[in-house]
VEXDREN-2710 file (C-alpha; in Angstrom, 1 decimal):
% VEXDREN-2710
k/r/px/py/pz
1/UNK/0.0/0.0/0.0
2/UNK/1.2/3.4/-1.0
3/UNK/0.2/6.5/0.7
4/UNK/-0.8/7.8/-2.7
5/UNK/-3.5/5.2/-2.9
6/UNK/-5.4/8.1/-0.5
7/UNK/-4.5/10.9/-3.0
8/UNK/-8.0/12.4/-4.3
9/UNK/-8.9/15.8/-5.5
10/UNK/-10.5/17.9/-2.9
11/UNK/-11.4/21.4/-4.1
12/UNK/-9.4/24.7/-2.4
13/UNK/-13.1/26.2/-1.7
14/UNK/-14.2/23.2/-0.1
15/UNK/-11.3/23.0/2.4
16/UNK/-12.7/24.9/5.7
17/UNK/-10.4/27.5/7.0
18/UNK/-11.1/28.4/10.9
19/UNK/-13.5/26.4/12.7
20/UNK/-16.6/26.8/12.7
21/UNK/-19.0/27.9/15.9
22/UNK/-20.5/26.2/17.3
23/UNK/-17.7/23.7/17.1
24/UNK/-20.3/20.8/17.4
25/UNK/-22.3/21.4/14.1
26/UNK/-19.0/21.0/12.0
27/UNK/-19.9/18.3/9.4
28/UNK/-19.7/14.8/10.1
29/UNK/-20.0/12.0/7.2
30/UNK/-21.6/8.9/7.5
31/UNK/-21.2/5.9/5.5
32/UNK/-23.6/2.6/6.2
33/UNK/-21.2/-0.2/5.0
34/UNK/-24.5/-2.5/5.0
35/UNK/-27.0/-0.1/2.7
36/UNK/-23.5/1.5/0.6
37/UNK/-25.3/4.6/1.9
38/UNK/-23.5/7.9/2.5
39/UNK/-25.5/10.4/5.0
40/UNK/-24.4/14.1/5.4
41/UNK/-24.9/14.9/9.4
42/UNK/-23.3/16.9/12.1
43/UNK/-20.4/16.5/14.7
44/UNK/-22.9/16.4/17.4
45/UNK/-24.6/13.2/16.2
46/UNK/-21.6/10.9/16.5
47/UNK/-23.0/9.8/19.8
48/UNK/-25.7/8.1/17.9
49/UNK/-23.0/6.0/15.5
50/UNK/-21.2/4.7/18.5
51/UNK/-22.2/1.4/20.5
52/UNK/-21.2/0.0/23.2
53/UNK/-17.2/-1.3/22.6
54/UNK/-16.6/1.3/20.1
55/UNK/-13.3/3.1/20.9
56/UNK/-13.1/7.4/20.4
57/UNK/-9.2/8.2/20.8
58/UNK/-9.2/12.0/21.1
59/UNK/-5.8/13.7/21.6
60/UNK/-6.1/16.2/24.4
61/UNK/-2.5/17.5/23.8
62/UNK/-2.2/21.9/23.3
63/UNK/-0.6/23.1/19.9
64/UNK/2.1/24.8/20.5
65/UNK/2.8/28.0/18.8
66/UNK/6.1/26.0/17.6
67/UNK/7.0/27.9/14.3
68/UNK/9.2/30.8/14.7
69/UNK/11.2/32.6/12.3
70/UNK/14.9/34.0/12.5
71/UNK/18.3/34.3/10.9
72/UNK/21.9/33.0/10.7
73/UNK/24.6/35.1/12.1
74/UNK/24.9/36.2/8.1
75/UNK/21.7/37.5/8.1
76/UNK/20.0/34.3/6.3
77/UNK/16.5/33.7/7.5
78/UNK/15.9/30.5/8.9
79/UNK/12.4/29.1/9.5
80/UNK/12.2/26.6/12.8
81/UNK/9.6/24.4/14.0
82/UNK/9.8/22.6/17.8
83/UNK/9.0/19.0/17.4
84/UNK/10.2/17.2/20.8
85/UNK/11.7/18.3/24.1
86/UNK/14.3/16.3/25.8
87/UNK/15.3/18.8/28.5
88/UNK/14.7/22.3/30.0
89/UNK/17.0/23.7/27.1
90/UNK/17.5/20.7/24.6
91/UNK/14.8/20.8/22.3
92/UNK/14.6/18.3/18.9
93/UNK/13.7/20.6/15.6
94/UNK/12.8/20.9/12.0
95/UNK/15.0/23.9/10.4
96/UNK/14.4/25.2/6.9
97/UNK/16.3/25.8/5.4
98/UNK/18.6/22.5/6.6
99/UNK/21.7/23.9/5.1
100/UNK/22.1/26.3/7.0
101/UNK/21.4/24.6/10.6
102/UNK/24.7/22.3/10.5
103/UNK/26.8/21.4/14.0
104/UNK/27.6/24.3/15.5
105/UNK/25.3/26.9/14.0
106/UNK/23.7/29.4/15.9
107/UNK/20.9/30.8/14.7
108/UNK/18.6/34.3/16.6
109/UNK/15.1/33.7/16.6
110/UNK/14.6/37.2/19.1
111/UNK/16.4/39.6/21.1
112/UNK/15.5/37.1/24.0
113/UNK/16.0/33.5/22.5
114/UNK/18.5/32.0/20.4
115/UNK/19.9/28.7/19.7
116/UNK/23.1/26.3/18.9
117/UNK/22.6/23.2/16.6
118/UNK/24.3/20.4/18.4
119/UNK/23.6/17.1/16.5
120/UNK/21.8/15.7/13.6
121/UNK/19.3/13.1/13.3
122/UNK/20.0/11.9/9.8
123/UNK/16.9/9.4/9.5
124/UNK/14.6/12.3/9.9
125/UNK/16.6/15.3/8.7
126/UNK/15.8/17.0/12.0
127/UNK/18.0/18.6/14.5
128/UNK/18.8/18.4/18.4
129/UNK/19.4/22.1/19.3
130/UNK/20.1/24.1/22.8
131/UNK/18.3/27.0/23.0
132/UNK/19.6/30.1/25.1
133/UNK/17.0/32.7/26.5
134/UNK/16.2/35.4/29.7
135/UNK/12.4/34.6/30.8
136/UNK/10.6/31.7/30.5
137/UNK/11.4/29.6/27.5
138/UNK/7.2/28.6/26.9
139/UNK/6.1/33.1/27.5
140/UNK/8.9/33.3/24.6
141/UNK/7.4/31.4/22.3
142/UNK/3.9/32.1/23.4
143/UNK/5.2/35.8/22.0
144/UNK/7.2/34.8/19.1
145/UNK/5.6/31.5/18.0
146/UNK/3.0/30.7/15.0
147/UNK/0.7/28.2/15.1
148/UNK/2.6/25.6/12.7
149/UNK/-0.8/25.0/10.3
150/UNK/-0.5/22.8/7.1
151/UNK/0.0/24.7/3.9
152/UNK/-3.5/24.2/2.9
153/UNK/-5.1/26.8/5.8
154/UNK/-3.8/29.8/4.6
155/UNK/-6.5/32.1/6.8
156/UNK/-5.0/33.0/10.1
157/UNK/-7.1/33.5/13.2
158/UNK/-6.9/36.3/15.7
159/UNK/-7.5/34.1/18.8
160/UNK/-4.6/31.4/19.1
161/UNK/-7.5/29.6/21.1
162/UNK/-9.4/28.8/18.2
163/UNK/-6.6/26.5/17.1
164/UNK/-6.6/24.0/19.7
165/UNK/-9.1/21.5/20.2
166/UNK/-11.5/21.9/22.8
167/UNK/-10.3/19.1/25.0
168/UNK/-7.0/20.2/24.7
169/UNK/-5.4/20.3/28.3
170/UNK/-1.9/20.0/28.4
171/UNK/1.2/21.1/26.3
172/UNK/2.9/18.9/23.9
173/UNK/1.4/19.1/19.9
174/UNK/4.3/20.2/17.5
175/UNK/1.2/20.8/14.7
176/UNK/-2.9/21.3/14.9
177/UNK/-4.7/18.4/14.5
178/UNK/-6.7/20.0/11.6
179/UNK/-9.8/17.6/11.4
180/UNK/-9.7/18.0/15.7
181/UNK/-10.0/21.8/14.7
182/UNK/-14.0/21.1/14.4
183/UNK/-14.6/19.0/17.1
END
């Protein structure tokens, strides 16, 4: 199986851009494998699909405002996205572009955080990198950081809320969970 056996075409104007309110009447689709039947409903009528032994795995995790933007100490701008932290300072990263995060790079993000790129991860073309910063490492970010949103939501939303899920609780989501964005 090949992940483009999923590709299909989905018109731009048909992809939903912020969420919509109230949250529970996003769209839900229905297919009956028994009738081959397809039924256009609502978010708030899962709870008649599911029976008893069904499992709903929900991911209560908080997107983090995880994309920031910076440059090299030659002025190169340098996109970075937060992915996984190991320690209070050790973080591991995406960096775009690559080239110019190698060992030993150091790259400003703001007056108040910067970081050093101290290893590779060569089967993921990520980075491990040590950031330096006065304050609080998450009130940085929460200042500096975008919401790291796939390419196909272009429309940005005043109210970083609106991103997160609504049984979102604790820290820890590198990227929105786009279809979670309606629940």
């Amino acid at each position: 199986m090949k992940t483009s056996d999923f590709d299909y075409f989905l018109p731009e104007e048909l992809i939903a851009q912020t969420p919509v309110y109230p949250r529970d009447s996003s769209r839900l689709l229905v297919y009956d494998r028994e009738k081959k039947k397809i039924e256009h409903k609502h978010f708030y009528d899962i709870k008649n699909y599911l029976k008893k032994g069904d499992v709903l795995v929900r991911n209560n995790t908080r997107v983090l405002p995880a994309r920031m933007f910076g440059y090299t100490k030659n002025g190169g701008k340098v996109e970075v996205l937060l992915l996984k932290r190991f320690n209070l300072n050790e973080w591991e990263v995406l960096v775009k572009p690559g080239k110019k995060a190698r060992v030993g790079a150091k790259l400003t993000l703001s007056e108040e955080l910067s970081l050093e790129v101290i290893s590779n991860i060569e089967e993921t073309g990520s980075r491990v990198v040590r950031f330096d910063y006065n304050g609080v490492f998450e009130d940085i970010i929460a200042r500096i950081g975008e919401m790291p949103l796939p390419p196909y939501i272009t429309e940005k939303l005043k109210d970083q809320n609106r991103y997160q899920t609504v049984y979102a609780k604790e820290d820890g989501s590198a990227a929105a969970p786009t279809a979670g964005l309606h629940f």
